[in-house]
C-alpha positions as CSV (number, residue, x, y, z in Angstrom):
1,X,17.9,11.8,12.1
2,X,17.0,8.4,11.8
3,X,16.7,5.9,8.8
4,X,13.0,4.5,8.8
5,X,14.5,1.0,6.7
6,X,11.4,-0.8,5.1
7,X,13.1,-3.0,4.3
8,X,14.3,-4.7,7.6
9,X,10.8,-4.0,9.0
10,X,9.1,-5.7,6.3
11,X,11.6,-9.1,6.2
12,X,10.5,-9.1,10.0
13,X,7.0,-8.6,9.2
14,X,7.8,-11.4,6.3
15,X,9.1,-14.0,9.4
16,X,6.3,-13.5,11.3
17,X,3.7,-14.3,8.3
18,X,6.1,-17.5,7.7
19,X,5.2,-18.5,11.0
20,X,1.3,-17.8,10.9
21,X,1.7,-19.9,7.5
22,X,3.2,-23.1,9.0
23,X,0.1,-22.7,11.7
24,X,-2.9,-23.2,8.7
25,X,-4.7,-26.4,8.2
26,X,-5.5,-28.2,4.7
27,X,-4.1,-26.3,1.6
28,X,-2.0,-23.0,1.5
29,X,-3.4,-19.6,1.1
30,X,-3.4,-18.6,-2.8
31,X,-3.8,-14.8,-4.4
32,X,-4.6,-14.7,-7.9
33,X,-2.7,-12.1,-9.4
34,X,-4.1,-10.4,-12.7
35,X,-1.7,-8.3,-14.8
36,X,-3.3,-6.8,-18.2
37,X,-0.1,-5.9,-20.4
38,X,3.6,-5.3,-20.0
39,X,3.9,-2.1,-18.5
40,X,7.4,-2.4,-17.1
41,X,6.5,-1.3,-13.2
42,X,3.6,-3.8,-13.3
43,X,5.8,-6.2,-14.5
44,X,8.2,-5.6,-11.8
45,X,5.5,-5.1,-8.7
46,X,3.9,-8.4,-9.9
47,X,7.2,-10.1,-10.0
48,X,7.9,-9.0,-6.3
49,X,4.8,-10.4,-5.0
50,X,5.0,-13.7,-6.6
51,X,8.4,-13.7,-5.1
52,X,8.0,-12.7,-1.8
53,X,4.8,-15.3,-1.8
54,X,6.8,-18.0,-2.7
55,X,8.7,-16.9,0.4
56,X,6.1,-17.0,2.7
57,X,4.2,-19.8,1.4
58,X,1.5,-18.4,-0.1
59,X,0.9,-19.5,-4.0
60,X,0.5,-17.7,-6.3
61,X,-1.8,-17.6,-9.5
62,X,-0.3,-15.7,-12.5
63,X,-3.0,-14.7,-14.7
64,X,-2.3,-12.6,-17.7
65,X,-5.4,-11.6,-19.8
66,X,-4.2,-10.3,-23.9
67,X,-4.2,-6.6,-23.7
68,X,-7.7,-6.6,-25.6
69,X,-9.4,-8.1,-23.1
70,X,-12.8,-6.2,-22.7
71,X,-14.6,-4.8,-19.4
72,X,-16.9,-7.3,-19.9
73,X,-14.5,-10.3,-19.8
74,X,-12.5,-9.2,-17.4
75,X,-15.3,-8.9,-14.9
76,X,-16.3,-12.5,-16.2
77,X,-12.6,-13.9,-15.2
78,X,-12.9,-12.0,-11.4
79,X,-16.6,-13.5,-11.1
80,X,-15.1,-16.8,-11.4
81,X,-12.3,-16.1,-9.5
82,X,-14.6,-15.1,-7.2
83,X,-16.6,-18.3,-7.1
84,X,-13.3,-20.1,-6.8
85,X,-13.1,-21.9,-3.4
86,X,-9.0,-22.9,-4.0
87,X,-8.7,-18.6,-4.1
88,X,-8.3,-16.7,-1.1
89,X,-7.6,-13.3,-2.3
90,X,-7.9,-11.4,-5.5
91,X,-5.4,-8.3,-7.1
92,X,-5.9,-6.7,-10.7
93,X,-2.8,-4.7,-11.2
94,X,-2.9,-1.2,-11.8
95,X,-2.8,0.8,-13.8
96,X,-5.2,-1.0,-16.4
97,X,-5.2,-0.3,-20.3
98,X,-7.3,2.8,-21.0
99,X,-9.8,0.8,-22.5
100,X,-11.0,-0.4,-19.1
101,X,-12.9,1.4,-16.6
102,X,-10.6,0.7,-13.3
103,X,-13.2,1.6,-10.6
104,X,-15.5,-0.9,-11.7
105,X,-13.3,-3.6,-11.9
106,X,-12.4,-3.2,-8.1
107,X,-16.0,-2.8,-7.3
108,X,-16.4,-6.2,-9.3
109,X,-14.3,-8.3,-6.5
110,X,-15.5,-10.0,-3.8
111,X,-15.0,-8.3,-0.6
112,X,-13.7,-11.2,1.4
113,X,-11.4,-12.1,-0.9
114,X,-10.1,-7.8,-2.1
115,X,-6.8,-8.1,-0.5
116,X,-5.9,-4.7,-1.8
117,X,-8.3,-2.8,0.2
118,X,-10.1,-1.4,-2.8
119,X,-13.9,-2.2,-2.7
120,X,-16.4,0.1,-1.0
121,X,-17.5,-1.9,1.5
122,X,-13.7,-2.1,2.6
123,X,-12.7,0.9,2.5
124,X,-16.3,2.3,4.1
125,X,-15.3,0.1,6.8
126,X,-11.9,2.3,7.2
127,X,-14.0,4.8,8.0
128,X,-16.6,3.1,10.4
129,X,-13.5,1.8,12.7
130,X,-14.6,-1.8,11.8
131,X,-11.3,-3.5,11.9
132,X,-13.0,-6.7,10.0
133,X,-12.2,-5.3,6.5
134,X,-9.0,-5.1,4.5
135,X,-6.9,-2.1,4.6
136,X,-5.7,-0.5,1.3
137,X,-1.7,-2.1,1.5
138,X,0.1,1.0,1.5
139,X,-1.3,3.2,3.9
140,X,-1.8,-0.4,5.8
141,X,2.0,-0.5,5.3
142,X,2.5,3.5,5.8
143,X,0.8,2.8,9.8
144,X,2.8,-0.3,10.5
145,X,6.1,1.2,9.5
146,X,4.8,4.0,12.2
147,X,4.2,1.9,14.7
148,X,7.3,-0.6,14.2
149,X,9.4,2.4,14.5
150,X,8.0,4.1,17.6
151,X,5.7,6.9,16.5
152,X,2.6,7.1,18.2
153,X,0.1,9.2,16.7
154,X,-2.0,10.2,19.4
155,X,-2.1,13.8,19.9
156,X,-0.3,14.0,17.0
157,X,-0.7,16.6,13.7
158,X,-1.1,14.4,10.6
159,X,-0.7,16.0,7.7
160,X,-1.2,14.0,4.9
161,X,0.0,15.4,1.1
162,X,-2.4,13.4,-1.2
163,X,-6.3,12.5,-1.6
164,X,-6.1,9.6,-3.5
165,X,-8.2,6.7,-3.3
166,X,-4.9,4.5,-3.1
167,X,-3.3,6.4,-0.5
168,X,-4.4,9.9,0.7
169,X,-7.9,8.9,1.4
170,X,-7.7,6.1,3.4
171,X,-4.1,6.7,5.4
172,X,-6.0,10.2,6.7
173,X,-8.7,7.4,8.0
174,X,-6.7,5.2,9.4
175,X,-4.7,8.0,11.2
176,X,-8.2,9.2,12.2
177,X,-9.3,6.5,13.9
178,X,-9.9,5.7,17.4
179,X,-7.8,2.9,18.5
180,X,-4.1,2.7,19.8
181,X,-1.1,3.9,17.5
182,X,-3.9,6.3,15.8
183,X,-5.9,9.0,17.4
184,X,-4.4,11.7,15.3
185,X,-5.4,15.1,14.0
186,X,-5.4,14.8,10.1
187,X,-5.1,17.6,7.9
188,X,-5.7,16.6,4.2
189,X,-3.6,18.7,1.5
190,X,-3.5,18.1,-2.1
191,X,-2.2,20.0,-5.4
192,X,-5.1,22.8,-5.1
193,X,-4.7,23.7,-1.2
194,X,-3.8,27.2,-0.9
195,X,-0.9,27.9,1.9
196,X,0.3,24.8,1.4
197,X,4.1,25.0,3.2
198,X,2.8,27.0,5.9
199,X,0.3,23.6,6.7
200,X,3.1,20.8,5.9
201,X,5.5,23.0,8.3
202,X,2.8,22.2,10.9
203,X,2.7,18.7,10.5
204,X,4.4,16.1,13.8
205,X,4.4,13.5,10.6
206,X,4.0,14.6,7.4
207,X,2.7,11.5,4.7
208,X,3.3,12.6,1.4
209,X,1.6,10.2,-1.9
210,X,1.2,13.6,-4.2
211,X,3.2,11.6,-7.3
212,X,5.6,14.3,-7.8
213,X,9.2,14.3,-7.5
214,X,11.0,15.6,-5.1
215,X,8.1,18.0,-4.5
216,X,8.4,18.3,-0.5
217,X,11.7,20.6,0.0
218,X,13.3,21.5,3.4
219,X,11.3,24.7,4.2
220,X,7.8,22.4,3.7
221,X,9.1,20.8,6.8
222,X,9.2,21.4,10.4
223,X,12.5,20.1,11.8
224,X,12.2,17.2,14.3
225,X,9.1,16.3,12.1
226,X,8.6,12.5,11.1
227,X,8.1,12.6,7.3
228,X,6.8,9.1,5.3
229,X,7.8,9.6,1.7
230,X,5.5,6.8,-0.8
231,X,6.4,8.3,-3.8
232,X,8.2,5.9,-6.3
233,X,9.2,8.7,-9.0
234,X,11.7,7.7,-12.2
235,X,13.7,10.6,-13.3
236,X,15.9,10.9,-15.9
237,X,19.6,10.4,-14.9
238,X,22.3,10.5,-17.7
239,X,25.2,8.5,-15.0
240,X,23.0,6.0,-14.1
241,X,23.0,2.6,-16.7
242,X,19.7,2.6,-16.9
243,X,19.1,6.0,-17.9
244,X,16.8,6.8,-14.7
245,X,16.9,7.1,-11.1
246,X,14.4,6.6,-8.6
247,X,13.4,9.4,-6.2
248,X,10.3,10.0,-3.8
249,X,8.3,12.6,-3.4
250,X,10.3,14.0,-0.9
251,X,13.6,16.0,-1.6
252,X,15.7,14.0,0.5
253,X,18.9,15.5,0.6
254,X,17.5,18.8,1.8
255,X,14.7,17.4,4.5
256,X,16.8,14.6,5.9
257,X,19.1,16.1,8.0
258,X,16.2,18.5,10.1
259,X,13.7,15.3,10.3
260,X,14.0,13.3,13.6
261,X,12.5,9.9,11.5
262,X,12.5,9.9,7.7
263,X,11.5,6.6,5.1
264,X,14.2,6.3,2.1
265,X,12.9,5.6,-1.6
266,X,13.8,2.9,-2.6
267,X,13.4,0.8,0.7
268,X,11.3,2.4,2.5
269,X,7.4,2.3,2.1
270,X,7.6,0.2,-0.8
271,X,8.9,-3.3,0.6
272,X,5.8,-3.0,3.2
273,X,3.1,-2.6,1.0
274,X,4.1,-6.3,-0.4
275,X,4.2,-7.7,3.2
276,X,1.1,-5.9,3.9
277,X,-1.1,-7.5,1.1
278,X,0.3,-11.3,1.8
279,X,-0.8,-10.6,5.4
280,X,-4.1,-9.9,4.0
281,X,-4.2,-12.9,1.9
282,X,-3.1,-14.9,4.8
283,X,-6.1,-13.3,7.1
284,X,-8.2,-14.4,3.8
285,X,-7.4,-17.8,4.4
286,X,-7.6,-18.5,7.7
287,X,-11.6,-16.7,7.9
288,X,-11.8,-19.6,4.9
289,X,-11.3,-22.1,7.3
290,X,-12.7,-20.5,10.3
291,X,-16.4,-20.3,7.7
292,X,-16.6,-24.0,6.9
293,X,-18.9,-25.8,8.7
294,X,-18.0,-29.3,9.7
């Protein structure tokens, strides 16, 4: 079995955006990050970004909205953000408060400057094949680690354990599509498929973004299968400090040893979907450039 380490791919994927940094004219590339609230993973995930920006050399913009901000004033802050010519890319941290209506908000940004991959026209472009959109970061991360480590999918049985938009939805596309390091067969599963070990044990790489812990057990697997585990899951833990431990979706102890290739959690798909959106940001930029006219 080996280790997939996201870690070690993403701080090389990190070097080589440092580089392609150092390589832009005029100002650096800058993502305006908008977090609504102080849920303590938002906190966190926004943290990592502004850190691993800094890194790179990308700035960052902290916005922070009160938490009764309303739809309508929060799509009046992304329209100026939007107009904003110093901003290259835009990301509203998820989840919002319940107040506001999350799909329309991502609708609401700019799609040369949605570095997450969540508007329509990005993610219809997934499914067109047009490579000039922005991917989704995670499964954008999910391919990368894939192709970093080896795995060709061509040929290959995809099963992918998960439909959402985030995720499920778009990996299964990107796996789909015709170019190199894709040209899968995709089977999309999700909580109401019926047979469901009998399809995951079919699976040359099973992805698995269903959200719950530790769901995927040994006998879902078939051995010498590549499994990609992005669930980030906090269970309770009485020996840890914290209280908590954090466990994927995957049952790790039990499918590691019969995988040939296997992502841990933490460290696995998580560091790349942070390297994933600063390469979008940077890719912001640089069309910035490449659209004013002398």
């Amino acid at each position: 079995m080996e280790l997939i380490d996201g870690n070690a791919i993403a701080a090389s994927l990190i070097s080589e955006l440092k580089q392609s940094v150092a390589t832009i004219e005029g100002r650096a590339p800058c993502l305006a990050l908008v977090r609504i609230g102080e849920d303590p993973a938002s906190v966190s995930y926004v943290r990592k970004k502004e850190k691993t920006a800094a890194e790179i050399g990308v700035r960052s913009r902290i916005i922070l909205p009160p938490p009764t901000i309303t739809q309508k004033e929060l799509e009046e802050l992304i329209d100026d953000l939007n107009a904003d010519p110093s901003v290259d890319g835009i990301l509203v941290q998820s989840p919002l408060p319940p107040t506001l209506i999350e799909a329309e908000i991502f609708r609401k940004i700019a799609p040369d400057k949605d570095v997450d991959g969540f508007h329509p026209l990005n993610l219809g472009k997934v499914a067109q094949d047009d490579p000039t959109g922005f991917v989704a970061c995670t499964p954008a991360g999910v391919m990368e680690l894939l192709s970093r480590s080896g795995v060709d999918l061509a040929g290959k049985h995809v099963v992918v354990l998960g439909r959402s938009l985030i995720v499920g939805k778009p990996v299964a596309l990107l796996a789909l599509q015709k170019r190199a390091g894709a040209n899968a067969t995709v089977t999309v599963c999700h909580s109401g498929t019926h047979n469901l070990a009998a399809i995951t044990r079919s699976a040359d790489v099973l992805i698995v973004a269903i959200g719950r812990p530790e769901f995927v057990t040994d006998q879902m697997v078939k051995p010498g299968a590549v499994v990609i585990d992005v669930g980030i899951n906090r269970v309770h833990d009485s020996t840890k400090k914290a209280g908590y431990r954090l466990t994927g979706d995957v049952h790790f102890l039990s499918v590691a040893p019969i995988c040939s290739k296997i992502t841990p959690v933490p460290g696995g798909v998580g560091p790349m979907t942070v390297a994933m959106l600063m390469r979008n940001t940077i890719r912001a930029r640089k069309r910035r450039n490449l659209s004013i006219t002398p």
